[in-house]
N, C-alpha and C positions, 0 to 999 in steps of 0.2 A: 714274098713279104717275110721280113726278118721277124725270130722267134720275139723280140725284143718290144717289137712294136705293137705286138698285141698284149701285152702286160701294161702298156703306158695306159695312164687314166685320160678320159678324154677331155678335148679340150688344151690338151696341154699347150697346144701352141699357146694359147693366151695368159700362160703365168708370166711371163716377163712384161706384158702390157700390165697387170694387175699388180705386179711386185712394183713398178714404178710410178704407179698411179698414189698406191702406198706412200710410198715414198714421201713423195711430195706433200701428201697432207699432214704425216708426220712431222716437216720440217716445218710444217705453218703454224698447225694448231700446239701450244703450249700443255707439255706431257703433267705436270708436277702441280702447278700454279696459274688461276687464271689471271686474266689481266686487270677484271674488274670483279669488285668484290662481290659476292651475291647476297639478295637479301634471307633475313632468318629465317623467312617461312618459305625457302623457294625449294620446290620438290623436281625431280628431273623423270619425266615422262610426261604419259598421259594417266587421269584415275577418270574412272566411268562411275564412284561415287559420290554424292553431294558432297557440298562443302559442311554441313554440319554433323557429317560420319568419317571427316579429315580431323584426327588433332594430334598434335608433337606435345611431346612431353620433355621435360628436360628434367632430369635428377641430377642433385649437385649433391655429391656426398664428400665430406669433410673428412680427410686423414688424418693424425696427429702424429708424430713420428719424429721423433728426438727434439722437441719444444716444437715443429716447425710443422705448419699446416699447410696443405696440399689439398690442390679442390681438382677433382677430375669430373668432368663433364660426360653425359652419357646418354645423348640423342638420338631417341628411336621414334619410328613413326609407327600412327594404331593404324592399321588397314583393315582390320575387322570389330570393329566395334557398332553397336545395333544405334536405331534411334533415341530408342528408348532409355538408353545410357547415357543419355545427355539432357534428358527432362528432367527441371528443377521437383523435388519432392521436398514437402514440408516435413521441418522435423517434428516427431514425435515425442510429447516428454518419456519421461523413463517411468518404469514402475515404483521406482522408489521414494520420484518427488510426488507421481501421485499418491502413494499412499501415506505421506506425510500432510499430503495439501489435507484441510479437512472441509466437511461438507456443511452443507446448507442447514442440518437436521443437527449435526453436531454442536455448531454454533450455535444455534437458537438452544439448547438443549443443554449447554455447559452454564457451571455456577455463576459465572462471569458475566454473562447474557441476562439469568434470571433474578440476580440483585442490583445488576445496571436497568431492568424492566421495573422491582420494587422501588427504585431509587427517582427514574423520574414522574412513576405513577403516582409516587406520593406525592411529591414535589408537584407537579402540577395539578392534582387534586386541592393541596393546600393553596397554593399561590392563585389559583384563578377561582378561589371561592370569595378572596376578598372583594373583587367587583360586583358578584352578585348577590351580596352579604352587605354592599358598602350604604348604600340608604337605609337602609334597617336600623344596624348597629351604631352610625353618625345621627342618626334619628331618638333611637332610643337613647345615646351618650347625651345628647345637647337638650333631653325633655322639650323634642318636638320646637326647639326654635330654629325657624326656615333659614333666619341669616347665616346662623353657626352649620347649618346643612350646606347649604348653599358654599359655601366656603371652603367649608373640609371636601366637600366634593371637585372644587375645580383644582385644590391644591393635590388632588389625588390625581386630577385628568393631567396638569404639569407635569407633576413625577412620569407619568408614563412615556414624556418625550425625553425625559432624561437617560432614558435608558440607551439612548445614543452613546451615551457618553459613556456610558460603565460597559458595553458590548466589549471595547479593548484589553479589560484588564483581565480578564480570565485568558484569555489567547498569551500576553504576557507571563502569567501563572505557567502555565503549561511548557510553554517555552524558555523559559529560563534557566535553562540547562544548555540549548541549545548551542555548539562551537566551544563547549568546553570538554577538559579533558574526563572519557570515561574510566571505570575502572578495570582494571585489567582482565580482557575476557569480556566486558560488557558490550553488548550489541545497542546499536541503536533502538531499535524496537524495545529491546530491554529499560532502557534507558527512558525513552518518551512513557514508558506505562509508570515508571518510578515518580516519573515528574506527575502524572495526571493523578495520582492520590493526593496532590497537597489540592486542587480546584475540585475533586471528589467532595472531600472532606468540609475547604470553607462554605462548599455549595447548601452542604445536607447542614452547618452549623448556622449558615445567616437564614434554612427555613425554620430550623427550631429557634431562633431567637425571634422570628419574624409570628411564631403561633404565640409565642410566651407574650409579646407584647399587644397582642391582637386579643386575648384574653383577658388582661388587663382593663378593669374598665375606665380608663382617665382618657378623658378627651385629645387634651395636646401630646398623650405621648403616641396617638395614631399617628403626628407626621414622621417618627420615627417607624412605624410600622407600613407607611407610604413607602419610606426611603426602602425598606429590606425589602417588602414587594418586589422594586423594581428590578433591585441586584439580587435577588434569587433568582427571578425569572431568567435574566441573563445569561447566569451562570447556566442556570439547569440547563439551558438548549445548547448551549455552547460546550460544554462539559461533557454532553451526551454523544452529540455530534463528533467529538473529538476523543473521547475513548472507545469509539464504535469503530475510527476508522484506523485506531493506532491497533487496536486488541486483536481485530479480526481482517480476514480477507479484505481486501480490497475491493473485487468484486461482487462483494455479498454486504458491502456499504449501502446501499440504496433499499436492498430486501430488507436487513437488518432492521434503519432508520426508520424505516415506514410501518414493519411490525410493530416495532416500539410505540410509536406514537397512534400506531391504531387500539394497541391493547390499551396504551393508558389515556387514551382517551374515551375508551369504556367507560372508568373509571369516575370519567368526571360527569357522566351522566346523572350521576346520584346527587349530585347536586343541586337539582329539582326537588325531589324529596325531601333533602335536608334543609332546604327552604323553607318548604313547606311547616318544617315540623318547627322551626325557629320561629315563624311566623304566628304560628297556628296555637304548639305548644307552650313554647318556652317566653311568648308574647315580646317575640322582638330584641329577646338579650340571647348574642350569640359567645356569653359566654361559656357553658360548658360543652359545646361544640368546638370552640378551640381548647380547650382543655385537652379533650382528647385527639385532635388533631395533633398535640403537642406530644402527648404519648405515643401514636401513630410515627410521629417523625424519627421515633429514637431507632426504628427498624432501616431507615436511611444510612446509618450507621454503619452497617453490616456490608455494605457496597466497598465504601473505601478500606475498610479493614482488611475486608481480604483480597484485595487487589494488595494490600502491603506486605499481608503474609505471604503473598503470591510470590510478591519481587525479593523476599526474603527468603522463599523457596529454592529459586532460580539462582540469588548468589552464595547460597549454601550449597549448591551442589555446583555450581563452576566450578574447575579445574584450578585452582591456586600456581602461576608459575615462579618457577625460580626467580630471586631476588637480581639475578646475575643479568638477567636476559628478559626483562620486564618489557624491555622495548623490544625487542626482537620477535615478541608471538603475539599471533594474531590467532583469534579463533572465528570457526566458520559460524553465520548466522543459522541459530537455530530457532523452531516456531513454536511458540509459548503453548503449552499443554492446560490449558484452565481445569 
């Protein structure tokens, strides 16, 4: 045996069958280019992980380079990424918008809250003592004649369905601002609390003309004090409802609301008593009970005034921009501090 052939690797016979078997499939299959397109997510082997621990990512990142923009594409596949990298999580807000949001305690607890609580406690203290006041003082105005009772009473029960009608025009008040242009820096919110001191103010001004006339002893000028009745009433709930939901949180609407109208319905519980003493006392003339009901009303006052000081606050300390560029800045919404 030649030195030579024990150096040769084994097998050798069969490189020439296998150098041609090469061959041929090199000449078949296409080296550079397939024949037919592949799709974008087609991967070439086998993967022994699920499909939802598969994902391609594609980054397009934008060159810029002598004006002329160039996108080069750069497709890589994840092969290790866990399940848990792919479970939707809720975002959390940040510490900053919570610490701006304010609380439950705080609301109830700000100036804003506690003369919107004097405003409609008075307000419906006054306005729903006239029904239970209303045979008395029609009785005692007309010297006990039943027809003149009879009268002014169902002309009072009418009024009450009128109130249909006056429900719109406090919504109107408030709105009237609405789709026009604000001032520069003014936020919407800002804006709706500016508009709701003008229906604050008519609100607390038709109960004190509604005590002034109720005081008055003259019979026909009660259907005047029918009519305020009805439009205070309105106003007050509607007024209430609608600085409650512009002033404060959203979701502290309903807690709000319901505090309010639980405290000041406290209030009107004394209205038994002060029957009583109208009745009992003052034999049926309830007027120096509105007398002071009228001076009670002038504390209503203090609601919308400083809701004005308030919005007078707020555009004293916005940022004034240049005359140049009026239209160009926009500023971010920020949450009224009461």
């Amino acid at each position: 045996m030649k030195m030579g052939s024990l150096c040769a690797p084994p097998f050798s016979s069969w490189r020439p069958a296998v150098s041609s078997t090469s061959s041929k499939l090199s000449s078949s299959c296409p080296r550079l280019t397939s024949p037919t397109p592949l799709p974008e997510d087609y991967t070439y082997g086998m993967s022994c992980y699920s499909q939802s621990n598969s994902m391609e990512q594609e980054g397009v990142e934008l060159q810029k380079a002598n004006g002329n923009v160039q996108k080069k594409r750069d497709i890589y596949t994840i092969t290790s990424l866990s399940r848990d990298s792919f479970r939707h999580e809720p975002s959390q807000p940040s510490q900053s918008s919570a610490v701006n949001e304010p609380s439950l305690r705080s609301c109830v607890l700000s100036w804003a809250y506690l003369f919107n609580l004097l405003w409609i406690s008075i307000g419906r203290f006054n306005f729903f003592f006239l029904p239970v006041i209303l045979n008395v003082m029609i009785n005692h105005l007309a010297d006990g004649n039943l027809t003149l009772v009879s009268r002014y009473t169902n002309v009072f029960a009418v009024a009450q369905l009128c109130a249909v009608f006056g429900a719109p025009w406090n919504g109107l008040i408030i709105d009237r601002n609405k789709g026009k242009q604000r001032a520069p820096g003014e936020t919407e919110k800002e804006a709706d609390l500016r508009s709701s001191v003008l229906s604050l103010f008519i609100t607390s001004l038709v109960c004190l003309l509604f005590c002034i006339c109720a005081s008055i002893p003259v019979l026909p000028l009660q259907y005047l004090t029918f009519i305020l009745q009805v439009i205070g009433s309105v106003f007050l709930f509607s007024g209430n409802s609608s600085f409650i939901s512009i002033a404060f949180p959203s979701h502290f609407y309903g807690m709000l609301t319901g505090l309010g109208y639980c405290l000041s319905g406290c209030l009107v519980l004394f209205h038994y008593p002060l029957m009583i003493v109208v009745t009992d006392v003052l034999q049926g003339n309830p007027v120096y009970v509105f007398i002071g009901m009228t001076l009670l009303t002038l504390l209503t006052f203090i609601h919308p005034l400083y809701i004005y000081l308030h919005c007078r606050r707020l555009s004293a300390h916005r940022p004034t921009p240049p005359k140049y560029c009026l239209h160009a800045i926009t500023k971010p919404e920020v949450t009224a501090n009461f």
